[in-house]
Structures are given as structure tokens and as C-alpha cells.
N, C-alpha and C positions, 0 to 999 in steps of 0.2 A: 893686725886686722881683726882678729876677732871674734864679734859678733856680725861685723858686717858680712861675713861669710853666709849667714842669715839671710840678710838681706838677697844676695848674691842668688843661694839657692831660688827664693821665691821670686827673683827679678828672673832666671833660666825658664822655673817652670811657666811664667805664666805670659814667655813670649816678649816679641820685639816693645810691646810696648810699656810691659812694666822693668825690662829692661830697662828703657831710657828714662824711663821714673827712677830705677835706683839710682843711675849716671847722676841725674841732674841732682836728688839729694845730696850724692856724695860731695857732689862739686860745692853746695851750696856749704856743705857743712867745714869741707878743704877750704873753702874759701873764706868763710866766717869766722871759725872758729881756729882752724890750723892742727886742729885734731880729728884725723877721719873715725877713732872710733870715741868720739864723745857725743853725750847721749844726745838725742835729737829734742834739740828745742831748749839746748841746756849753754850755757856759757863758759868755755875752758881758758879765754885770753886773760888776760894782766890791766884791760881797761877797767875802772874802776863801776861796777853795773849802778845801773839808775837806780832813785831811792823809790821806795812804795809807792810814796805819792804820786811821783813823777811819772813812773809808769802808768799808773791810774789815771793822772793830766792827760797824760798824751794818750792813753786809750780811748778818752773821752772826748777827742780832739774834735772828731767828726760832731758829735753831737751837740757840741756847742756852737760848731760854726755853720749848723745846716740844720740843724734839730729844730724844735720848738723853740727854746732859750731866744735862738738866731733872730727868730720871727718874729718873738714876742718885741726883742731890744728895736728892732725898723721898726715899733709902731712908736714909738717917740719922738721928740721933736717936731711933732706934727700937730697941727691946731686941730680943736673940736673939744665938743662938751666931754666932763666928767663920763657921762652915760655912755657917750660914743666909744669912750676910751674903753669902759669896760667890756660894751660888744663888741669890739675889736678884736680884744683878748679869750671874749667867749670864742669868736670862731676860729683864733690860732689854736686856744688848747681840746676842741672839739674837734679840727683836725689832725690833733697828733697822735703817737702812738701808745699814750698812755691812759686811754681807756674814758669812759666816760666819767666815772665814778671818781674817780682819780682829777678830772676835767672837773668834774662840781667841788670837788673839798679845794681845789688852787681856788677856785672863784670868789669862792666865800670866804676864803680866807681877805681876800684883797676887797671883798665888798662888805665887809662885817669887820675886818682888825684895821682899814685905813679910814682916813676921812676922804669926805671926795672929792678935796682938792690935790688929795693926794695919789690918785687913780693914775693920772699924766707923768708922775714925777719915776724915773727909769730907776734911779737909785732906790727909793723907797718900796715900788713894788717888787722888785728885785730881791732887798732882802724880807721881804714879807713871803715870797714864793721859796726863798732857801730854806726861811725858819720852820713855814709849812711842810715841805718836805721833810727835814729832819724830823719833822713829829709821825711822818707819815713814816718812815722807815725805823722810826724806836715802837711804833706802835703793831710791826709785824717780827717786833723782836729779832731787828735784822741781824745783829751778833750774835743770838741766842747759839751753844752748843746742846742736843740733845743728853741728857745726863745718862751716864752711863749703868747700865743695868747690871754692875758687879760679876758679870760671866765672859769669860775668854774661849773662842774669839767673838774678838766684836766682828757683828759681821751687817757689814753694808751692802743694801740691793740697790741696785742702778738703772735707773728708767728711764727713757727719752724715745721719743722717734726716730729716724734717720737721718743721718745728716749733723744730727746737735751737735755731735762732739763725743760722743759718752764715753766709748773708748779709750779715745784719748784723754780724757777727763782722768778715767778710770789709770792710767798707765803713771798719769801727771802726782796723783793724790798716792800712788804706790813710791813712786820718786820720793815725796816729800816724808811719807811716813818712814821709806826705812831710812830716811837720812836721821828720823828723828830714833833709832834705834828698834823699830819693831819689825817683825816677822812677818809677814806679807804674802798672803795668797792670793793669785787671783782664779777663778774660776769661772771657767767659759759655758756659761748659760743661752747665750746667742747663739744655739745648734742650726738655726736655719740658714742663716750662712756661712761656709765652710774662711771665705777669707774673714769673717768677724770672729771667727776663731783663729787665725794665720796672722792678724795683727794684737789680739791681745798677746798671742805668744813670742812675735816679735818684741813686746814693749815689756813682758815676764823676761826676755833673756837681756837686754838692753837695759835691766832698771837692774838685774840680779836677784829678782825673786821667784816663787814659786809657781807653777801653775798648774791648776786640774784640768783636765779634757774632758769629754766623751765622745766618744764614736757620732761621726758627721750624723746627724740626723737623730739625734737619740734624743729622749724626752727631755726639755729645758729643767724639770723640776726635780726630776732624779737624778740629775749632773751637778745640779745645786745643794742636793740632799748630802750625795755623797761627797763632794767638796765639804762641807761643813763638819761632815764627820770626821774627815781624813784632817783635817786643821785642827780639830778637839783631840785629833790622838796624835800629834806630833807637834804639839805646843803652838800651834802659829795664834799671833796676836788678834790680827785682822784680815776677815777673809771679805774681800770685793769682789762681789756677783755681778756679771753682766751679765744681763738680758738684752733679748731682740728689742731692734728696733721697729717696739711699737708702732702702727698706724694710730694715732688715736681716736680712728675714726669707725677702727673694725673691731667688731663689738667680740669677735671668737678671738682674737689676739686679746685683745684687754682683761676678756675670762681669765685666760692663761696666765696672766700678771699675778692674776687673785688664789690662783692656783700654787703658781711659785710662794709667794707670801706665805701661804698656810703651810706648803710644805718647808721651808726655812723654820719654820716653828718645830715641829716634830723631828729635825734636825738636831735643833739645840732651844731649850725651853726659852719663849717669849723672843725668838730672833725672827725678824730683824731691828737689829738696835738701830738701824735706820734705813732710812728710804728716801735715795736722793732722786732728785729730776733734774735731770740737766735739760734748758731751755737755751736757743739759741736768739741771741739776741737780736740778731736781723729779721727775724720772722718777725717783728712789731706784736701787733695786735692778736696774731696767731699764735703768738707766745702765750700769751694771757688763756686763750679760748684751750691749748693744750693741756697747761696747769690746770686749769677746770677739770678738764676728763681723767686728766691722770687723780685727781684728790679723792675722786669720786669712786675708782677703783682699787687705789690702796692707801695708808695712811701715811703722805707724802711729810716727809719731819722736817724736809731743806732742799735747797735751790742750788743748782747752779748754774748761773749764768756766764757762757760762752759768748766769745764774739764783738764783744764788745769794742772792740779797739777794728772793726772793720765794718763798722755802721751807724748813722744818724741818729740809732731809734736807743741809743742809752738809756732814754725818759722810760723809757716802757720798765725800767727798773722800778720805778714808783709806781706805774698799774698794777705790777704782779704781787705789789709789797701792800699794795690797798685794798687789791680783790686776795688775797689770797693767806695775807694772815699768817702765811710761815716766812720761816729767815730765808735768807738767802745766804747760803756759809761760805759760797767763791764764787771768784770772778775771771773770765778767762780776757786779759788786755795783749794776747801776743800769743806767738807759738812755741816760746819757751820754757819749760818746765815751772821756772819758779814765775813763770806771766800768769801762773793761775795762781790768783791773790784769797788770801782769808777775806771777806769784806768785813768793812767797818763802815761802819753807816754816814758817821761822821765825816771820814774821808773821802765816801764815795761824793754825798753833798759838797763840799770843798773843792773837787777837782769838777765836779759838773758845774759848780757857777767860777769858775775862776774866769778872770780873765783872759783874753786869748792872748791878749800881749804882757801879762806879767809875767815874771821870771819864774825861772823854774829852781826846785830845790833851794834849801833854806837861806 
């Protein structure tokens, strides 16, 4: 059993109903997987797991067949002028979730790179809007890794509002680094909730790494301060900061962001070596308007995009990438550890226009 003992405890203290929150985990995990203490969200069976892509396909499932793509494919086959065709198209990508700005460069693309007999024709606007987009996602350097600043530990801040995922982001990206051999702290910066501290330390004892605390309620910046220290004098590679979930809308919470930042500095010189935001991808449009506020506040290096595999508005992947000019470094298509993918720009494009009935895998 384990860690689930873990579990156990915090399912007693916090009553009948996260009791049967732990029950139904366990059950899902006996049931899936046939290992109660394999990590959550991770695959322990002998099926042979999907390939990148495919996960990426099928995350993307919904937004092909309900999204914009969906809406834009029904306006074909249907009679009316060239001009028709393309108000048509203005007012599907005017109403989707990828932004206005992002809504004029598809437009112009298909009213400026086709002819306009070629407006009507489903195959050729089609890949006129793929090839668009691939430029639109090489042009926010959506692979880019931020370069490494030559000082151990790297230490990453982690931003989101409530809800995104961050945590779990944050438990997911600990998974994958110490698989990849490194030393891994996390440090609970999120003092204002005592359970956002009670699930980073679930997923620090479940992943097998380290983690800092401080006393419920103590200042987010000098939890963070001292975390960084204490990973500078015992070797650890990478130290992952969460922070509260931000309102991005309260201006005394956001201070506080800008606060952490500068003290991570004086920590350990020029850190942090980065600063993710995890956005969730079913907020649409309020994904985009978040990223805003947070860039504004501290110097956001990369994206991660959550959610994806449980919503229509994928596209919004291409507003955040056209308003916002930074990468986007993952993608979260499932709720298993290795579901939160590296993106590739290229692949993300290939799985958002593929067809819904071609096959899967090579």
C-alpha cells in the first residue's frame, strides 16, 4: 500500500466526503491500471500505450468535430458568390475562440494567398488555414526552450489562477524530470490554502521527491526564498515554485506575484529561469484575456496549456500563440502523467486538421 496510506490519512481527516473521493480513486486506479499504488494518472499494464500523436489526435478530437474547423467544413458544398463564401467564414472565425487578431491573419490569409475562385473550394482553404497556422505557431516560437542560465538549481515559478491545473501540472513535469535523472524539489508557495499545500505533498510523496513547506499561512515569498536556499545547499537540480491561485483580476494578489519574482532573485542570482503559466484550455477566450494580465505582471517565458482533450476551444491554442508571442512548452490531452505532452507545433497542427475519419497511428 504504501503511499496510499497518504491518501488514507487525508481521505479520515477531511471526512465522509473525501473519503469516498479516495474510494472511488482507488477503485479507478484497481481498475485501470491493476496497481493500487501506481502513480495517478500513470500507466503500469502490458498494453502497448498510444503513440504522441495519437494522443494529441484524440485530445483534439472534440475540437475538430465541434470547434471552428467543424463549422468552417458545413459552409461548403453550398452555392453563393466567392464574396459570400468569405463572409461566411468571417463570421465562423469571429465567432470562435481564437481571438480576433488571430480571426484577421486566417482571413487574409485565404483572401490574399488564394484566388477567388478558390474561396468555395473546402480542400484548398483548408490547407491554406493549416499552412497559416503553422506560421502562426513557428512565429511565437512555440518549441522554443528558454536557455539555460548556467546556475543549479533551475528553478521554475508557477502561475495560474484556480482551477487551471497548476498543481497538477506542477506534480506531472516532477514525474517526468526525475524520470529523466534529476533531483527535484517542490516548494509550496500556495500558503493560502492549507489543501494546496496537502496535494503538492501528496504528488512530492507519490512522484518520490522532495518537498519544502511552511507553516499554514506564512509569507508565499519567504517559503520560496527559503526553498531555494535549502535546494542550493543540498544539491537539487530543479526547484518548482507554486504559487496561489491567482485571481487575475485582484490587483493585491498580482502585487504579490511581483513580489515572489524579485525575491526568487535574491535567493539565487537572476532566478527565475522561468516562469510558466498554466492556462486552461476550456476557458476559450479568457484564456487569452488571463495570459494578458499575467505577462503584464511578471516575465511569463512559457505556456502550459491544460485541458485540452476535454474541450472544443483547442483553436484558442493559436490566439494565445498570435496575441502572446511566447511558446507554449506543454500540453495537457488526459490525466495521465506522460498526457502532459512537450508541444510541437508541427504536430499540434497535424492532429487539429486531420481528418476525423483517418486512421490512427502510422
Amino acid at each position: 500500500m504504501g503511499d496510499m496510506d497518504a491518501w488514507m490519512q487525508w481521505a479520515i481527516a477531511g471526512g465522509v466526503g473525501a473519503g469516498l473521493l479516495y474510494v472511488a480513486i482507488r477503485a479507478v486506479l484497481a481498475r485501470t491500471s491493476g496497481d493500487s499504488d501506481a502513480l495517478p494518472g500513470s500507466d503500469s499494464g502490458t498494453v502497448d500505450a498510444p503513440s504522441e500523436a495519437d494522443r494529441l489526435r484524440v485530445g483534439l478530437q472534440r475540437t475538430r468535430s465541434e470547434g471552428f474547423l467543424s463549422r468552417l467544413t458545413a459552409l461548403f458544398g453550398t452555392d453563393g458568390t466567392a464574396e459570400a463564401a468569405l463572409e461566411e467564414m468571417e463570421a465562423v472565425l469571429y465567432t470562435a475562440d481564437i481571438g480576433v487578431k488571430t480571426s484577421e491573419r486566417l482571413l487574409a490569409s485565404i483572401r490574399d494567398g488564394l484566388p477567388r475562385d478558390a474561396w468555395r473550394d473546402e480542400s484548398r482553404v483548408m490547407a491554406q488555414l493549416r499552412a497559416e497556422s503553422g506560421r502562426i505557431l513557428a512565429s511565437a516560437g512555440a518549441e522554443a526552450v528558454p536557455p539555460s542560465k548556467g546556475q543549479t538549481p533551475r528553478v521554475i515559478m508557477m502561475v495560474g489562477v484556480n482551477g487551471a491545473g497548476k498543481t497538477t501540472t506542477i506534480g506531472k513535469l516532477a514525474s517526468q524530470m526525475k524520470g529523466e535523472g534529476k533531483r527535484v524539489l517542490l516548494a509550496a508557495g500556495d500558503t493560502f490554502r492549507a489543501a494546496a499545500v496537502e496535494q503538492l505533498e501528496v504528488w512530492a510523496q507519490r512522484v518520490g521527491v522532495d518537498l519544502w513547506k511552511g507553516k499554514e499561512g506564512a509569507d508565499p515569498a519567504s517559503v520560496l526564498f527559503e526553498a531555494v536556499q535549502h535546494a542550493c545547499a543540498e544539491g537539487h537540480d530543479v526547484v518548482l515554485a507554486d504559487t496561489s491561485g491567482r485571481l487575475h483580476t485582484d490587483a493585491n494578489l498580482m502585487r504579490e506575484l511581483e513580489k515572489i519574482h524579485r525575491v526568487l532573485g535574491k535567493a539565487r542570482a537572476d532566478a527565475p529561469d522561468e516562469v510558466l503559466l498554466v492556462l486552461d484550455a476550456t476557458m476559450g477566450q479568457n484564456a487569452i484575456q488571463q495570459a494578458r494580465q499575467f505577462r503584464e505582471v511578471v516575465s511569463v517565458t512559457g505556456l502550459v496549456l491544460t485541458k485540452l482533450d476535454g474541450t472544443a476551444r483547442g483553436g484558442v491554442v493559436l490566439g494565445i500563440c498570435e496575441e502572446m508571442k511566447v511558446p507554449i512548452l506543454h500540453v495537457g490531452v488526459g490525466e495521465r502523467v506522460e498526457d502532459l505532452r512537450p508541444f510541437s507545433a508541427d504536430g499540434f497542427v497535424e492532429a487539429l486538421f486531420a481528418r476525423s475519419d483517418a486512421p490512427s497511428g502510422p
